[in-house]
N, C-alpha and C positions, 0 to 999 in steps of 0.2 A: 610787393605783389600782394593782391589782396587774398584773402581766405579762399572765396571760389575759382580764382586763378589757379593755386596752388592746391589744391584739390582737382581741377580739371587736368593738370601738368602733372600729378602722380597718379592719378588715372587712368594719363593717356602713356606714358611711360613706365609700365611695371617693369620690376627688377628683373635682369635676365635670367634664365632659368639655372639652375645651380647645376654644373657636368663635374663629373670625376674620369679620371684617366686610371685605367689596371696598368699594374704595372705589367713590365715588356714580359714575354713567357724567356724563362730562360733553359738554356739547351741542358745535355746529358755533361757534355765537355767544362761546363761552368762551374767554377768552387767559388768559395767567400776568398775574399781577399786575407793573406796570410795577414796576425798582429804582429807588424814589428817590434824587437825588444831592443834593448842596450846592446844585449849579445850579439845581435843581428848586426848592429852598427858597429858594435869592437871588431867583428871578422873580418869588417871590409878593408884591405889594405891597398895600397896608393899604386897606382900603375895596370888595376884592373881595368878591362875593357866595359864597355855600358854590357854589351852579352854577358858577360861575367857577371856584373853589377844584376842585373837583372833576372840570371838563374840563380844564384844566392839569395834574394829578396823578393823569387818566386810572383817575381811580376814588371811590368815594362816599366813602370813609373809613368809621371806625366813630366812633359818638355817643359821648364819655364823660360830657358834662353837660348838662343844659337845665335854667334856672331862669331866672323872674321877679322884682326886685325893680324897687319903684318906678315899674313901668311899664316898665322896660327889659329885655327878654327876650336872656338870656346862654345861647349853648350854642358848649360845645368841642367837637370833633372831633379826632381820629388818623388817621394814613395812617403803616401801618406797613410795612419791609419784611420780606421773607420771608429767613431766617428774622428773628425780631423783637427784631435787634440796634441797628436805628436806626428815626428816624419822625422825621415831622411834626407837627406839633402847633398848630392853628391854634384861635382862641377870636373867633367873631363876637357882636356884639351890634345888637341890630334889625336882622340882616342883613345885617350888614357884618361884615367880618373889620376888628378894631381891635387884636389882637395875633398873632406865631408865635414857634413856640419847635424848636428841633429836637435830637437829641440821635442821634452818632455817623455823621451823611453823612463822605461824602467827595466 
């Protein structure tokens, strides 16, 4: 392309205008996400329900599986902290937590 091309093609093309997003407003009922500890993860014992799992670690988690085989419905869960340098890592099956895994508490 020559010189005047490429000067008429970034002339005719300026950069789009630069936008920023505010972040969402958030409500009165909103906290910071609890930091989980080691101690968080030693309390949790094996046969807890996700409700259970969840009012002890003072939050829903997020879902990373859900499957059926056999009749046995398996789903894992995360409880991550901010920033998401360590988690929990809990794996119910029929509704029971029957393993956890954590990686980086203190």
């Amino acid at each position: 392309m020559s010189a005047a091309l490429l000067t008429t093609a970034i002339a005719c093309n300026p950069a789009p205008p630069e936008t920023t997003t505010a972040p969402a407003p958030t409500t009165a009922e909103e906290k910071p996400a609890k930091q989980l500890t080691l101690a968080d993860y030693e309390a949790i014992a094996n046969g807890i329900t996700l409700e259970e799992a969840r009012k002890a670690l003072e939050s829903d988690g997020k879902q990373m599986s859900s499957s059926e085989v056999a009749g046995i419905k398996t789903e894992i869960y995360i409880w991550e902290n901010t920033p998401p340098t360590s988690n929990i890592t809990l794996t119910f099956q029929d509704g029971k937590m029957v393993s956890k895994a954590q990686f980086g508490l203190e």
